[in-house]
C-alpha positions as CSV (number, residue, x, y, z in Angstrom):
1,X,-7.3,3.4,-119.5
2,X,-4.0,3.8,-120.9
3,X,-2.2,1.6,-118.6
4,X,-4.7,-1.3,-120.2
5,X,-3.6,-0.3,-123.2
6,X,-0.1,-0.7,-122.2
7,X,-0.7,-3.6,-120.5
8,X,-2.6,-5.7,-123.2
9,X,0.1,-4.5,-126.0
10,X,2.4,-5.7,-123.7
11,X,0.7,-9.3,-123.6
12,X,0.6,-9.0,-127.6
13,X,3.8,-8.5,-128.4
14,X,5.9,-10.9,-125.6
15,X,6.7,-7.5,-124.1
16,X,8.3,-5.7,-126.6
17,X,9.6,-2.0,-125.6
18,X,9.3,-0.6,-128.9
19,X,5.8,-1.9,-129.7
20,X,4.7,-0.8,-126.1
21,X,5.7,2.7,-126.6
22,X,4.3,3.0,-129.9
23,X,0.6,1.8,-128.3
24,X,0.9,3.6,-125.4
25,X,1.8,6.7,-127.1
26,X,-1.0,6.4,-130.0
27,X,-3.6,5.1,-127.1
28,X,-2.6,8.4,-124.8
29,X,-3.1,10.5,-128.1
30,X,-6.0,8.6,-129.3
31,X,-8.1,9.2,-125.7
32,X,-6.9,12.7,-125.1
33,X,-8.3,13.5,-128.2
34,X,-11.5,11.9,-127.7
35,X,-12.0,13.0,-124.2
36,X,-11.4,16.5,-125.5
37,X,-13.7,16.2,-128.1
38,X,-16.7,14.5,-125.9
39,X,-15.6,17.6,-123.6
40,X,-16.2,20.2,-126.1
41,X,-19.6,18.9,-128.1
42,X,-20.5,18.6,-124.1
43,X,-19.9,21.8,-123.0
44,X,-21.3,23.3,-126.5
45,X,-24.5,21.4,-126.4
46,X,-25.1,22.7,-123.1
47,X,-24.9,25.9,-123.6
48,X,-26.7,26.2,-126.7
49,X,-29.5,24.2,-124.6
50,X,-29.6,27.1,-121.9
51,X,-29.7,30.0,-124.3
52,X,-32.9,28.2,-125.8
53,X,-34.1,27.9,-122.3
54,X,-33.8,31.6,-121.8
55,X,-34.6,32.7,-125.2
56,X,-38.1,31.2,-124.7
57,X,-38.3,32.6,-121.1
58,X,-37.4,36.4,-122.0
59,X,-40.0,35.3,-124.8
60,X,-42.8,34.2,-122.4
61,X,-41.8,37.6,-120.3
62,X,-42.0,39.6,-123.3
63,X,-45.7,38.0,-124.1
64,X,-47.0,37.4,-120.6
65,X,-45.6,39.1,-118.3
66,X,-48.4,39.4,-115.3
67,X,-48.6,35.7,-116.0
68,X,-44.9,34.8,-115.8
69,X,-44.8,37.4,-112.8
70,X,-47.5,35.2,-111.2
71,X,-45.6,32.2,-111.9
72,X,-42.5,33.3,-110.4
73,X,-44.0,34.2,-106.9
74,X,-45.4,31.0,-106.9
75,X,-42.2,29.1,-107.2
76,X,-40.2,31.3,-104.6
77,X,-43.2,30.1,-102.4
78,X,-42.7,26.7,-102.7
79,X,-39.0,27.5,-102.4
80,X,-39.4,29.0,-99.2
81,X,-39.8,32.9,-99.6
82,X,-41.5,34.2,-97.1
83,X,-44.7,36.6,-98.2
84,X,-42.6,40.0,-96.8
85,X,-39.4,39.0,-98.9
86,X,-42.0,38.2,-102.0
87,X,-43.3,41.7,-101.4
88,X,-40.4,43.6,-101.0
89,X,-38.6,42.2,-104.9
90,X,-41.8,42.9,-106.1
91,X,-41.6,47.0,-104.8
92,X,-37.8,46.5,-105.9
93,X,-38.6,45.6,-109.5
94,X,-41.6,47.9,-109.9
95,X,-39.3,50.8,-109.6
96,X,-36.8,49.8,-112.0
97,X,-36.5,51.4,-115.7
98,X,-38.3,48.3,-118.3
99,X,-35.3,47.4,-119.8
100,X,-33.7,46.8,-116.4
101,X,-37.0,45.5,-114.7
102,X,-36.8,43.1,-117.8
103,X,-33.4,41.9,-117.5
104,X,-33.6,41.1,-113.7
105,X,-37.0,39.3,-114.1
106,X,-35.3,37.2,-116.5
107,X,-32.7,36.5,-113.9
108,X,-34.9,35.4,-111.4
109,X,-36.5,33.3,-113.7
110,X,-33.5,31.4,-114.8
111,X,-32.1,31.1,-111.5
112,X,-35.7,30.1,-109.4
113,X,-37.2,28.5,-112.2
114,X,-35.0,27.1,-114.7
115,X,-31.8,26.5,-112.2
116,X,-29.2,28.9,-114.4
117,X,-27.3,31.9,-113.9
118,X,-27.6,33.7,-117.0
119,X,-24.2,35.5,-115.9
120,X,-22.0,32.5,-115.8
121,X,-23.7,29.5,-118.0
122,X,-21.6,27.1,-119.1
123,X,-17.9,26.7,-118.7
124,X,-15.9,27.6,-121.9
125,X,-15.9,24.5,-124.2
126,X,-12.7,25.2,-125.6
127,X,-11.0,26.1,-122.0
128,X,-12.9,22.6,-120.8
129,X,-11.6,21.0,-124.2
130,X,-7.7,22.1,-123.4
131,X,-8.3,20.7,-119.3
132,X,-9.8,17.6,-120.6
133,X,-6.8,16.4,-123.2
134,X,-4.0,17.7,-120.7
135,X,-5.1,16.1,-117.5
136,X,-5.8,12.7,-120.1
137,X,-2.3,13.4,-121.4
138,X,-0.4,13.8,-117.7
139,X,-2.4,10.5,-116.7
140,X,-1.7,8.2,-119.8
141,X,1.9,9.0,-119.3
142,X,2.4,7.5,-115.8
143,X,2.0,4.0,-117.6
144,X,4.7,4.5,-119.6
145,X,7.3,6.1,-117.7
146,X,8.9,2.5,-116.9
147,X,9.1,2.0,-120.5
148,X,11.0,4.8,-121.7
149,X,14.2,3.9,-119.2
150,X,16.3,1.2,-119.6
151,X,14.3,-1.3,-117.3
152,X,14.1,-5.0,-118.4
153,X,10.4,-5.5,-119.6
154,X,8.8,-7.3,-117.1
155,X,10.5,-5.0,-114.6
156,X,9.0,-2.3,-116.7
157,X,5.6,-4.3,-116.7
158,X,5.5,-4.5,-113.0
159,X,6.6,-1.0,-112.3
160,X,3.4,-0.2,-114.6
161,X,1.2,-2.1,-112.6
162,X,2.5,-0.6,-109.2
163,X,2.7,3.3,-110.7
164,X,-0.8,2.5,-111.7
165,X,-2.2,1.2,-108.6
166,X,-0.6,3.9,-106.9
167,X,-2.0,6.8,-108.5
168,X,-5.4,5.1,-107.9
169,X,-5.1,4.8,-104.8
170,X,-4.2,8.8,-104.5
171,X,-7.1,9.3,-106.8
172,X,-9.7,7.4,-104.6
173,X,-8.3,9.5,-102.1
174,X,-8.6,12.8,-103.2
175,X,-12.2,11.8,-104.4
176,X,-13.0,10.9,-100.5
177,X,-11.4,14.0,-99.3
178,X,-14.4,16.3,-101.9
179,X,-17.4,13.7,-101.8
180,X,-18.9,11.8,-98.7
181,X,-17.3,8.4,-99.9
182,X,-15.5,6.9,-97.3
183,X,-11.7,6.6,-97.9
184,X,-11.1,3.1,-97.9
185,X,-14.3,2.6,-99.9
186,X,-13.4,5.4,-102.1
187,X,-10.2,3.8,-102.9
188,X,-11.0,-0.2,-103.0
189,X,-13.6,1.2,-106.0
190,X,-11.1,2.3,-108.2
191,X,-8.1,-0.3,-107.6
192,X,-10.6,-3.1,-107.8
193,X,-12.3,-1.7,-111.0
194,X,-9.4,-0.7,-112.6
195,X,-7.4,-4.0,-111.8
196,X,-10.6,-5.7,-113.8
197,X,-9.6,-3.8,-116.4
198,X,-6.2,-4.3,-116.7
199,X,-6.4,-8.1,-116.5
200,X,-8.9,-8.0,-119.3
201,X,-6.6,-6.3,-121.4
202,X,-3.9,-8.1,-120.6
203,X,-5.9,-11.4,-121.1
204,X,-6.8,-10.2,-124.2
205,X,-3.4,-9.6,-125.4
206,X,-2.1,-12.7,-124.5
207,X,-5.2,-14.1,-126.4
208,X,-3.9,-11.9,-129.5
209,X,-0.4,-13.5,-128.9
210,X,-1.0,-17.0,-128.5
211,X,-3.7,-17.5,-131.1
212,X,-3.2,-14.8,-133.8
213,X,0.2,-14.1,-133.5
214,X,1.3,-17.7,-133.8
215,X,-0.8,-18.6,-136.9
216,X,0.3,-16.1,-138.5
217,X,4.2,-17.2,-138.1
């Protein structure tokens, strides 16, 4: 994103370095900041859902717990338990103290029933929050790097392009190596969407220059 900010400032302002910088820098800022924001109301949100979620389930144990214990065999059927294994963590909880039997009944609930692990919910907002706006800040400098040495400015403009494409090609990479995309698909995805989006800005810059920067001279 940066490097379309970079890009279409470039456009605007008949590739001026100092200008460039200045948008480049405020638009790295600008989307480090928001990305570690939308991280952290994320991240928050979700675990305030999941300690409703299990709130009401300890609530439901509390109130009906032959019910909820009939409940809970019947989805470790359907998830494959066999009737032995069913009958054995029955035995197991039985000869628990309450307060224990309680606790791990909740577990199983969360984890069979709702899909969460009571005992490692949601990554930490404000360590996700401090990821989020470093990673955003490491990537929204690679557009500028040509800009801050003393390259012409449409050297520096194509080096932008190039460090830009390159990195997306790593990335589309590295995202084949975890997923099942294949590479080369994996990586025509991101250099053909992000090469949409960095024409876009730049036509949009040159737009900027030719039609609002000229009336107003």
């Amino acid at each position: 994103s940066n490097a379309c900010m970079v890009l279409g400032v470039a456009a605007a302002t008949a590739f001026n370095p100092t200008h460039v910088l200045i948008g480049g820098f405020v638009g790295m800022l600008a989307g480090a900041a928001s990305v570690a924001s939308g991280d952290w109301v994320s991240m928050t949100l979700q675990a305030d859902c999941e300690e409703e979620e299990l709130d009401r389930e300890a609530q439901h144990l509390q109130e009906y717990p032959e019910e909820e214990k009939e409940h809970l065999m019947s989805v470790m059927v359907k998830q494959g338990f066999s009737k032995k294994t069913l009958e054995a963590i029955q035995r197991d909880l039985n000869s628990q103290p309450p307060d224990l039997r309680r606790e791990t009944e909740l577990r199983l609930h969360a984890q069979f029933e709702l899909g969460l692990d009571p005992e490692a919910r949601a990554e930490d907002a404000t360590t996700n929050c401090i990821m989020g706006f470093s990673w955003f800040l490491i990537g929204g400098l690679i557009p500028l790097f040509p800009w801050l040495f003393s390259f012409s400015p449409p050297t520096a403009f194509i080096f932008t392009i190039l460090l830009s494409l390159f990195c997306l090609v790593f990335i589309g990479a590295l995202v084949s190596r975890f997923t099942s995309s294949p590479y080369d698909i994996a990586i025509r995805r991101h250099v053909f969407v992000a090469t949409i989006c960095m024409i876009f800005a730049y036509l949009v810059g040159l737009l900027y220059h030719y039609l609002i920067a000229h009336q107003i001279e």
